[in-house]
Backbone as CSV, one residue per row, in Angstrom:
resi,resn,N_x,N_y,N_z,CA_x,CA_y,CA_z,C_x,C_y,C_z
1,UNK,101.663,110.429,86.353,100.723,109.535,86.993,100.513,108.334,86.072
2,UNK,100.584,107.176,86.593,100.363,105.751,85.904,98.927,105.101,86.257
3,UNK,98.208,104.824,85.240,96.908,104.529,85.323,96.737,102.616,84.707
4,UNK,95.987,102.008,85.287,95.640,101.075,84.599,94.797,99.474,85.192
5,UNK,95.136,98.456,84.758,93.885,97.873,85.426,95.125,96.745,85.637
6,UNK,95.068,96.281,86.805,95.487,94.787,87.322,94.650,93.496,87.777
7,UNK,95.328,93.101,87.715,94.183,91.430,88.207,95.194,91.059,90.113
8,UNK,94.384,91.204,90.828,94.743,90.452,92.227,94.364,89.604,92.767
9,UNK,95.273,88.958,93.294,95.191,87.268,93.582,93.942,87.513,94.513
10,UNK,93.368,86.463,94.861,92.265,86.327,95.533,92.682,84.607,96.496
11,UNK,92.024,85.186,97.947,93.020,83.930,98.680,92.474,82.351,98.169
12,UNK,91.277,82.546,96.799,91.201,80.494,96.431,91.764,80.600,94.940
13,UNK,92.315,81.743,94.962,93.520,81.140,93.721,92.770,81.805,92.404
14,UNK,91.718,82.312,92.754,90.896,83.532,91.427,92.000,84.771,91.152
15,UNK,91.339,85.678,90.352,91.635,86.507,90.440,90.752,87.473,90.143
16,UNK,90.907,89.044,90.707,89.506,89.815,90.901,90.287,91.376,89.982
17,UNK,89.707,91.692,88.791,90.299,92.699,88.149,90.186,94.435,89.220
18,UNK,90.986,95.136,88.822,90.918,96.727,89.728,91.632,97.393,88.829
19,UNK,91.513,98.669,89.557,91.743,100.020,88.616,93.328,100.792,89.463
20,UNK,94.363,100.477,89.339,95.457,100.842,90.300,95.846,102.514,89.586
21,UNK,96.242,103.507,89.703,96.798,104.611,89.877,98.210,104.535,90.882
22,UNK,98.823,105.054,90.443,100.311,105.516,91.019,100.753,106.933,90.629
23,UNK,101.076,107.414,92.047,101.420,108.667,91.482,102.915,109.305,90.999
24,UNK,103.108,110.422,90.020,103.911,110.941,89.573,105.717,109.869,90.056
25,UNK,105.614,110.525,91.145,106.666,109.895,91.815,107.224,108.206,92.005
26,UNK,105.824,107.468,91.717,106.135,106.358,91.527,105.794,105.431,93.048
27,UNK,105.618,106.145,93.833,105.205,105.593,95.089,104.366,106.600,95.840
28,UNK,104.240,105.771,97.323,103.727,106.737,98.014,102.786,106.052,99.053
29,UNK,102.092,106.110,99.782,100.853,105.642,101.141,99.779,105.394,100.241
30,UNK,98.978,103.874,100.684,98.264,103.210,99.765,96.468,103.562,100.136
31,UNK,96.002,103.651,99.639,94.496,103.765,99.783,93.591,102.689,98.749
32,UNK,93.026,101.925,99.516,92.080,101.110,98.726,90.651,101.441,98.848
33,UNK,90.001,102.552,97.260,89.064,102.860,96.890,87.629,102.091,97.049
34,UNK,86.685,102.275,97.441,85.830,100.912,97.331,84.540,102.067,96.328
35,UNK,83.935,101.349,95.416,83.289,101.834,94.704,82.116,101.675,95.165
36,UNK,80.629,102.569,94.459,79.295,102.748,94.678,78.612,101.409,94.060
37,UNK,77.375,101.512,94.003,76.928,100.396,93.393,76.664,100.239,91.996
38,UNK,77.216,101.266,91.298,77.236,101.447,90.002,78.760,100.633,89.220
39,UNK,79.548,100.184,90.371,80.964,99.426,89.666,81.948,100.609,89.654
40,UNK,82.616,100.310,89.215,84.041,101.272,89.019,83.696,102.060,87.537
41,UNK,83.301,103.180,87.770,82.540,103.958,87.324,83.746,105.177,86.425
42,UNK,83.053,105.956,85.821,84.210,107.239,85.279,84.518,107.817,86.496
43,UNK,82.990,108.322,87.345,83.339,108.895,88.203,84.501,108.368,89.501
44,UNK,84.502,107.266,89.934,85.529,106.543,90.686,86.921,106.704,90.226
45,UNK,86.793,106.466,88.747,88.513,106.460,88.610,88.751,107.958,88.761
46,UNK,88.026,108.926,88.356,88.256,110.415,88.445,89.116,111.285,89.775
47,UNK,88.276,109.977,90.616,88.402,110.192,92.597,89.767,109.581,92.495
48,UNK,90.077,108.488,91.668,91.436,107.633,92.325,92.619,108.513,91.465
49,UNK,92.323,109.180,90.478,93.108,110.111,89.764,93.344,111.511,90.772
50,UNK,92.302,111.937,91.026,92.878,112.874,92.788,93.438,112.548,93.301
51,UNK,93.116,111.374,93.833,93.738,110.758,95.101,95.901,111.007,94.874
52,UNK,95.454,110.079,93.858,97.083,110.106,92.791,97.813,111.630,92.701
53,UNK,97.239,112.520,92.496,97.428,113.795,92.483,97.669,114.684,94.126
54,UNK,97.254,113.679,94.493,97.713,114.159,96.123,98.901,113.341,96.795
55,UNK,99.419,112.542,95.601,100.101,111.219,96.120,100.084,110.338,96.933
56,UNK,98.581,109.540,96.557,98.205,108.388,97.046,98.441,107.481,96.207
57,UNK,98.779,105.997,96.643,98.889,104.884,95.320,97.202,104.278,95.802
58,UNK,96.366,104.018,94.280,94.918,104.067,94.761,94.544,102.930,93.743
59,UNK,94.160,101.812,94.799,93.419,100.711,93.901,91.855,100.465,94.379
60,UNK,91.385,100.554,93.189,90.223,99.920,93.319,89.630,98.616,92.419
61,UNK,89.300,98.349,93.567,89.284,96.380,93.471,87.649,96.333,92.674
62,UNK,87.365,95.797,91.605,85.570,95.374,91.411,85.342,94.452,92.287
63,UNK,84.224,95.620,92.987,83.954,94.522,93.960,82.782,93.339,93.338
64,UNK,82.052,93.660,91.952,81.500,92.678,91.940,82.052,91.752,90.838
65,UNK,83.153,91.438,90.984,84.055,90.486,89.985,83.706,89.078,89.991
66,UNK,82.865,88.618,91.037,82.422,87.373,91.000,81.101,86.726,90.110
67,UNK,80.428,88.125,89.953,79.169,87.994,89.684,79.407,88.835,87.910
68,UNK,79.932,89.134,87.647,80.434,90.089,86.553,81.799,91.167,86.472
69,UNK,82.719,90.874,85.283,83.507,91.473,85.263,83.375,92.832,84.777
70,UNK,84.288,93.703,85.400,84.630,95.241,84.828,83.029,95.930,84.672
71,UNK,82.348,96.102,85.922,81.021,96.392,85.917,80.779,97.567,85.980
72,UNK,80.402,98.772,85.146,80.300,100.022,84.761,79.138,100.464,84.699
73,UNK,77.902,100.600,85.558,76.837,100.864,85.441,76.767,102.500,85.298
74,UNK,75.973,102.912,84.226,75.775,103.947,84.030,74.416,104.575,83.935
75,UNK,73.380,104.954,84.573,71.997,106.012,84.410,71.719,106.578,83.703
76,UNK,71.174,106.943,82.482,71.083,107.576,81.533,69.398,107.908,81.718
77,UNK,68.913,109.099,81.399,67.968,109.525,81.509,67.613,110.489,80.579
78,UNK,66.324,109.652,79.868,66.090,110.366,78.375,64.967,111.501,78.463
C-alpha cells in the first residue's frame, strides 16, 4: 500500500493539498474520502488505509485548504 500527500489542481489554477492511498496492487476503483470537521485527521487516514486494504484508490482532499493548510484538529481532554 502507497501512502502520501499530493497537491490537486484546483479549476483557478490553486492548488488544494490531500492524503492519496493506493492499494497493494497499484490500482483499482476510486473513492474520494471527505473528512469531519476536525480536517484530515489520524482517524481519516486510518479509514482511507481500509479503504486501500479493500482495494480502493482513496483521496482525501482538505477541504479546508483555503482557509488553512493540512488542518488536523485534535480534542484533547484533560
Amino acid at each position: 500500500m502507497a501512502t502520501g500527500s499530493v497537491r490537486v489542481a484546483s479549476h483557478d489554477g490553486d492548488e488544494l493539498d490531500a492524503h492519496l492511498v493506493v492499494p497493494e496492487r497499484g490500482a483499482g476503483p476510486g473513492i474520494v474520502l471527505l473528512h469531519e470537521a476536525g480536517g484530515v485527521t489520524g482517524h481519516v487516514r486510518s479509514v482511507a488505509d481500509r479503504l486501500a486494504q479493500l482495494g480502493y484508490v482513496t483521496l482525501v482532499p482538505g477541504l479546508f485548504w483555503r482557509i488553512e493548510r493540512n488542518v488536523d484538529c485534535r480534542t484533547t481532554r484533560t
